[in-house]
N, C-alpha and C positions, 0 to 999 in steps of 0.2 A: 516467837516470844513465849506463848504458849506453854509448850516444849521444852524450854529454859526454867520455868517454876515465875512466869510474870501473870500477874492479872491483868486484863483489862477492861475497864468500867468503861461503857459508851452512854450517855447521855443527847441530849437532844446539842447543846452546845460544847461540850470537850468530851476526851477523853481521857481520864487517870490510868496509867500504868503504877504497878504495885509488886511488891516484892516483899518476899515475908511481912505482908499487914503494912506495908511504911510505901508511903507514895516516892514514887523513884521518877518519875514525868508525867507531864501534861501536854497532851496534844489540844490544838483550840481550832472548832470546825470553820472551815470558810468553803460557803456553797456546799459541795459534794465530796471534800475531803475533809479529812483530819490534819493538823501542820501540828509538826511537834516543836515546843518550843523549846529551843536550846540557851535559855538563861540561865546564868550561874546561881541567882536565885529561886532556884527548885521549891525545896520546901514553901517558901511563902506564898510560891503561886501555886501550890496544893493549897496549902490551908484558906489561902484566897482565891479561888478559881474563877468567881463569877465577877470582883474585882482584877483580877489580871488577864480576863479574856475583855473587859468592857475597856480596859487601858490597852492591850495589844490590838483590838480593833478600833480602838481611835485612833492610836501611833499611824495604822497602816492608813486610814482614811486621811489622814493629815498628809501624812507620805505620798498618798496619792493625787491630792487634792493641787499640792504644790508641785509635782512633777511638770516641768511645763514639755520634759521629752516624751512623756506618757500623752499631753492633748497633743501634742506635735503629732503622732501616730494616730491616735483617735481621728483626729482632722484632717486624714487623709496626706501630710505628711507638708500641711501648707506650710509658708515662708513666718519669718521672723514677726517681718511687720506688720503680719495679720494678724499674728498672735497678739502682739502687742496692742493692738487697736482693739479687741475681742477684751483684752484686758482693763484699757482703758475704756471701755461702755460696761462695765461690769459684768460681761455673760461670764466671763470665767473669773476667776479668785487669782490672785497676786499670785507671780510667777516666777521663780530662779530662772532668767533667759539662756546662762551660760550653757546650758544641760544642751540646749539647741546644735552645736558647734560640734557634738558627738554621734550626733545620725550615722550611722555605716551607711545607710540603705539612700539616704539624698547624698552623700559623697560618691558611692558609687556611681547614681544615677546620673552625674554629672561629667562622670569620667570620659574619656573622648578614644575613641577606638584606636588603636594604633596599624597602620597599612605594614605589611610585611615590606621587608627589604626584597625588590626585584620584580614584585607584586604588577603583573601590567593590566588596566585593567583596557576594556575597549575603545575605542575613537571614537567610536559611530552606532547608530543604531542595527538593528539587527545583525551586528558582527559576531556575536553571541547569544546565545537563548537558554535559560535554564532552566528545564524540566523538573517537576516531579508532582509523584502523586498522594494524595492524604484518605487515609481511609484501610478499610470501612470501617463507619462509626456503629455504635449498637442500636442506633436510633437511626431513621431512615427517615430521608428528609420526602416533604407533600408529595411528589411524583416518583419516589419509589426509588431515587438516587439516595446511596449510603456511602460515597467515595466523589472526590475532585480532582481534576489535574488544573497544576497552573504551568503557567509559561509567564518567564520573566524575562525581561530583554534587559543585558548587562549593563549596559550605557545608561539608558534613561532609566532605569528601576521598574519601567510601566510594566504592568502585569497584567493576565490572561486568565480567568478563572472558568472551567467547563466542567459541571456536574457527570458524573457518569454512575453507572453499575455494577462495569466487571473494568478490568486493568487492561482488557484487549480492548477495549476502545479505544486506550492510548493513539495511537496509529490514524484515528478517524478524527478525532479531536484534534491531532494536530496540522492533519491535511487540511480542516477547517480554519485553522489559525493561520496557518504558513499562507494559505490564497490570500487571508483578509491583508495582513499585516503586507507582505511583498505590494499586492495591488495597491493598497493605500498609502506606503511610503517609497513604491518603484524604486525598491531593494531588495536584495536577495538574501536570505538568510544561510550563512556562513560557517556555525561551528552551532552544536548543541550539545550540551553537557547535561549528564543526568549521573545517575546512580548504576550500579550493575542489576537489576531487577530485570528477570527475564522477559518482560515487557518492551524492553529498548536492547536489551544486550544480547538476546538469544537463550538459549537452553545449552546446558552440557554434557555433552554422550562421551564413553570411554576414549578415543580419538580423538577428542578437541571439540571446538564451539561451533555450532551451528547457527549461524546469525537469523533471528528470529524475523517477521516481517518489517517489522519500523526498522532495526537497521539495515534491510535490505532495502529501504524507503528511500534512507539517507545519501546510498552508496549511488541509486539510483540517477538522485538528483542532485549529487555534487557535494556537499552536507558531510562537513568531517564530523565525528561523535567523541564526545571525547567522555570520560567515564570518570567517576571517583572513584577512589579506595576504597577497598571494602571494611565496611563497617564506620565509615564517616556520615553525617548528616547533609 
């Protein structure tokens, strides 16, 4: 603006922009910025600045004050009939309710997952087990693990969670898991799914895949693998 031939005056609460000598806008500070006000009545709120910025920051205090989608948010995104009761004991000021009926974010959260067509999921426990690992984080947890694996059985959801170090543990961890779980519900686990991570899937040399130890684990003891796509979650 500069550049263009504009002044601008900063002050502790607005800022005037100018233009040969004659104020052309007002910006009015709120916190750590400037907002510029795009009223059709320029001029007046030049010549009144400190009148038009004590009316534009009441408008907006007013505005906020009755927003009841604005304490909906604040409130962690509680139900109708809190609000209302929060209203009636007077913690909050008299509220437009209808503003509530436009949440995006509790419409979504309410939406209901839809299962693909053809989608089969398991009968039984341990028919399937879902692998994978998280990590490393930059922060390393009391005993010097900075990375997890979980194991999730498809059926019941019940999940497995073993701290580790390095990714070749994969294999140890889940020799651990696979005794407890088989011994405790005398079943045998049946299919594991993971990710292509050369931890489960092997390494690749110009000729083809060289199946790493844990799928040589699987092939051992019966144990189909089945893999994702690469680059799915």
């Amino acid at each position: 603006m500069l550049d263009y031939g504009f002044d601008c005056h900063f002050s502790k609460n607005d800022c005037k922009l100018q233009l040969n000598n004659k104020c052309v806008g007002l910006a009015f500070r709120q916190d750590k910025l400037y907002l510029l006000s795009t009223s059709e009545n320029m001029n007046v709120e030049c010549n009144n600045a400190e009148n038009a910025m004590s009316a534009n920051a009441s408008k907006k205090r007013k505005r906020i004050d009755s927003s009841s989608k604005l304490w909906h948010c604040r409130l962690g995104h509680i139900s109708r009939g809190r609000i209302e009761r929060l209203v009636k004991e007077s913690i909050l000021p008299s509220l437009e309710l209808s503003q509530l009926e436009q949440c995006v974010d509790c419409i979504k959260g309410k939406l209901v997952k839809n299962i693909k067509k053809g989608a089969k999921r398991s009968t039984g426990v341990l028919e399937l087990i879902h692998i994978d690992i998280c990590g490393p984080f930059p922060v390393t947890f009391v005993d010097g693990f900075d990375s997890f694996i979980t194991f999730t059985d498809d059926y019941s959801r019940y999940g497995y969670i073993y701290p580790i170090k390095e990714y070749s543990e994969a294999l140890d961890k889940f020799k651990i898991f696979k005794a407890e779980v088989e011994n405790q519900l005398d079943r045998k686990i049946k299919v594991v799914r993971s990710d292509r991570g050369g931890e489960y899937y092997g390494r690749h040399i110009p000729y083809g895949q060289v199946p790493g130890p844990f799928a040589r684990f699987l092939q051992e003891n019966g144990i189909v693998a089945q893999y994702s796509m690469s680059g799915d979650p």
